[in-house]
C-alpha positions in Angstrom: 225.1 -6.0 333.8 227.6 -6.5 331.0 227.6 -4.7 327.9 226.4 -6.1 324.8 228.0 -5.8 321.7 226.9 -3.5 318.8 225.0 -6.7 316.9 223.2 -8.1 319.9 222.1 -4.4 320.1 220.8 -4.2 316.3 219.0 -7.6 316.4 217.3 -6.9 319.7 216.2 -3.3 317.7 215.2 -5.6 314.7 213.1 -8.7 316.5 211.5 -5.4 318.3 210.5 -3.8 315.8 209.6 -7.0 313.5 207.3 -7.7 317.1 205.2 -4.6 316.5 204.6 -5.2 312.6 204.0 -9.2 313.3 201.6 -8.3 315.9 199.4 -5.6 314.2 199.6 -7.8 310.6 198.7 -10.7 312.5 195.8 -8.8 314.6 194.7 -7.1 310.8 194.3 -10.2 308.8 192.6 -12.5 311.8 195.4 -14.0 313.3 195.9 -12.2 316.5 197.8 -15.0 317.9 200.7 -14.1 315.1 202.3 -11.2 317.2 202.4 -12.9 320.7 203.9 -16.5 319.3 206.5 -14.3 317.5 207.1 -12.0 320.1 207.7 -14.7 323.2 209.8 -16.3 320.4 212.4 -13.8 320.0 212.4 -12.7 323.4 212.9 -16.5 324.4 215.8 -16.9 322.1 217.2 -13.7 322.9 217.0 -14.2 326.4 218.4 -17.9 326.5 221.2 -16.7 323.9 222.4 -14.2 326.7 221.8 -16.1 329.4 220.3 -13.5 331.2 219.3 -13.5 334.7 216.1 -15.0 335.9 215.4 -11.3 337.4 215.0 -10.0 333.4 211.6 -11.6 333.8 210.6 -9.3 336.4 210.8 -6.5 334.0 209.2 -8.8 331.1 206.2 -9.6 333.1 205.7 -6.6 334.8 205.6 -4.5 331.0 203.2 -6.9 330.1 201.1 -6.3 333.4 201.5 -2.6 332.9 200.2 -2.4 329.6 197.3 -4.9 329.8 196.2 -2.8 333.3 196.3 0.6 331.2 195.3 -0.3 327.8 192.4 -2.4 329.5 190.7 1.3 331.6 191.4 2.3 328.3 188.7 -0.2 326.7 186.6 -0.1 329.6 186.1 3.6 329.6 185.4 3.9 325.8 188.3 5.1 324.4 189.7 2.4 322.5 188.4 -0.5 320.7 189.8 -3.4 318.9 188.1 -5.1 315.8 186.1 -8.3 316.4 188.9 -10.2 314.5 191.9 -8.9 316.7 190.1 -9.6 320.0 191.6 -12.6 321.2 191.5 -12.3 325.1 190.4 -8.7 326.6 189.2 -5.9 327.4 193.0 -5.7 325.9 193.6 -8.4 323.8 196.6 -10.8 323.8 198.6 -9.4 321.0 198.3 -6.0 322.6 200.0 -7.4 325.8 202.7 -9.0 323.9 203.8 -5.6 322.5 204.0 -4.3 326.0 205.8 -6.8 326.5 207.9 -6.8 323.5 208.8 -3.0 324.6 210.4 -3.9 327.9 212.3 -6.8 326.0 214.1 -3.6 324.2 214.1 -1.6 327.3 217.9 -2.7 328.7 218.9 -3.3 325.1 217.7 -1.5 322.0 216.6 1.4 324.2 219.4 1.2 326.9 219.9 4.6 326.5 216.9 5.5 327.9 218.2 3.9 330.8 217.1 6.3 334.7 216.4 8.9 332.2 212.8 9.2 333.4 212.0 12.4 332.4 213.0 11.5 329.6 211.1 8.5 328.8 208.3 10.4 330.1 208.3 13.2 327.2 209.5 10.3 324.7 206.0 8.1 326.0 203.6 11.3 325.1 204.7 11.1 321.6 205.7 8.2 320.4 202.8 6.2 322.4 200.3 7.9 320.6 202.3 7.8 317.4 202.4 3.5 317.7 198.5 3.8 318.4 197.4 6.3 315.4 199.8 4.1 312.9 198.1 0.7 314.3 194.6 2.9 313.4 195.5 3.5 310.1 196.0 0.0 309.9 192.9 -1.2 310.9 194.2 -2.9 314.1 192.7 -0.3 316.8 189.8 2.2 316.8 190.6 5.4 319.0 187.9 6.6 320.1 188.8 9.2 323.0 191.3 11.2 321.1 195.1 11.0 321.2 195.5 12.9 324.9 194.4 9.7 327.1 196.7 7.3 325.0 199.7 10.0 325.8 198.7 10.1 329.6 198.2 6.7 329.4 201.9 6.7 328.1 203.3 9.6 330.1 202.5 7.2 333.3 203.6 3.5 331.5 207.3 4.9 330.2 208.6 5.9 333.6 206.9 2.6 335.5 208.9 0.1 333.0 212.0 2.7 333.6 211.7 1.8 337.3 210.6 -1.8 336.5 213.7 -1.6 334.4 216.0 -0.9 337.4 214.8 -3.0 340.1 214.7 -5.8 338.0 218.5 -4.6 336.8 219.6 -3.7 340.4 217.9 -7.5 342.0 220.1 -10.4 342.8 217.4 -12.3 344.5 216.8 -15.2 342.0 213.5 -17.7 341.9 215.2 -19.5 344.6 215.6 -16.8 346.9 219.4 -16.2 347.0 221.4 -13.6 346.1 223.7 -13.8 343.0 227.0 -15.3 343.4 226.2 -16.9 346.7 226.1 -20.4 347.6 223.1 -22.1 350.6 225.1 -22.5 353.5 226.6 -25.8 354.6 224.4 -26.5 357.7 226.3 -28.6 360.1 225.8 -32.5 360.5 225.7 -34.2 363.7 227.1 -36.8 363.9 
């Protein structure tokens, strides 16, 4: 993987971060579709600007998996909710899958430094998990329901998952057509 340089760094920490507040405004004020539009945006244009391996969209896809799978037992057993307004799709609703997914989109880049550090991300995930859900409470964008303690479990599993995701889909050369990196099909032979 090649580095980036400082400012690809910052405005993959800025389109993150502008994901999260797009996302919970949009979800607040009845237009949950807001955060995801945004969000696939910037990580499109990110992502065709660095011409990034099809493999990244392992890592993209799976986040988004992850965090609809958890949040969702999260719904279904009670312990969060989501306004009427910001339920587009569910039990976890869209805009809630686009931030997962907008948090593996930083995961190589804003938070590289997280990078195999699983432990880690692991102690990070108990606090700042929670800390995302109790500010998008306060906003009106999620009713917690169960406490804090199953959103940091819930966060204590997810961190170290998309730190894994992180490195297979870092570590892959198989591309969507099924060959490595840097390699070529082989000239079959002709008869002639």
């Amino acid at each position: 993987m090649r580095r980036l340089n400082p400012s690809s760094t910052l405005i993959n920490f800025l389109a993150f971060k502008s994901g999260w507040v797009t996302a919970v405004y949009g979800a607040t004020h009845g237009m949950s579709w807001l955060g995801p539009a945004w969000i696939l945006g910037w990580v499109t244009a990110f992502f065709v600007w660095h011409k990034q391996h099809r493999t990244e969209w392992i890592l993209l896809l799976g986040g988004a998996a992850i965090g609809y799978s958890l949040d969702s037992i999260l719904v279904l057993a009670g312990l969060i909710r989501f306004p009427v307004e910001a339920q587009l799709g569910g039990p976890s609703p869209l805009w809630m899958v686009a931030m997962w997914l907008n948090l593996a989109a930083a995961l190589r880049y804003a938070l590289g430094w997280l990078r195999d550090r699983f432990v880690l991300g692991a102690g990070l995930g108990i606090i700042f998990g929670p800390a995302a859900y109790l500010a998008g409470e306060k906003l009106g964008a999620i009713h917690i329901d169960g406490g804090l303690l199953p959103i940091a479990l819930e966060w204590l599993i997810a961190i170290p998952i998309l730190l894994y995701l992180e490195r297979i889909s870092r570590a892959s050369d198989i591309q969507l057509g099924g060959l490595p990196h840097n390699t070529t099909r082989p000239i079959e032979p002709t008869e002639d």
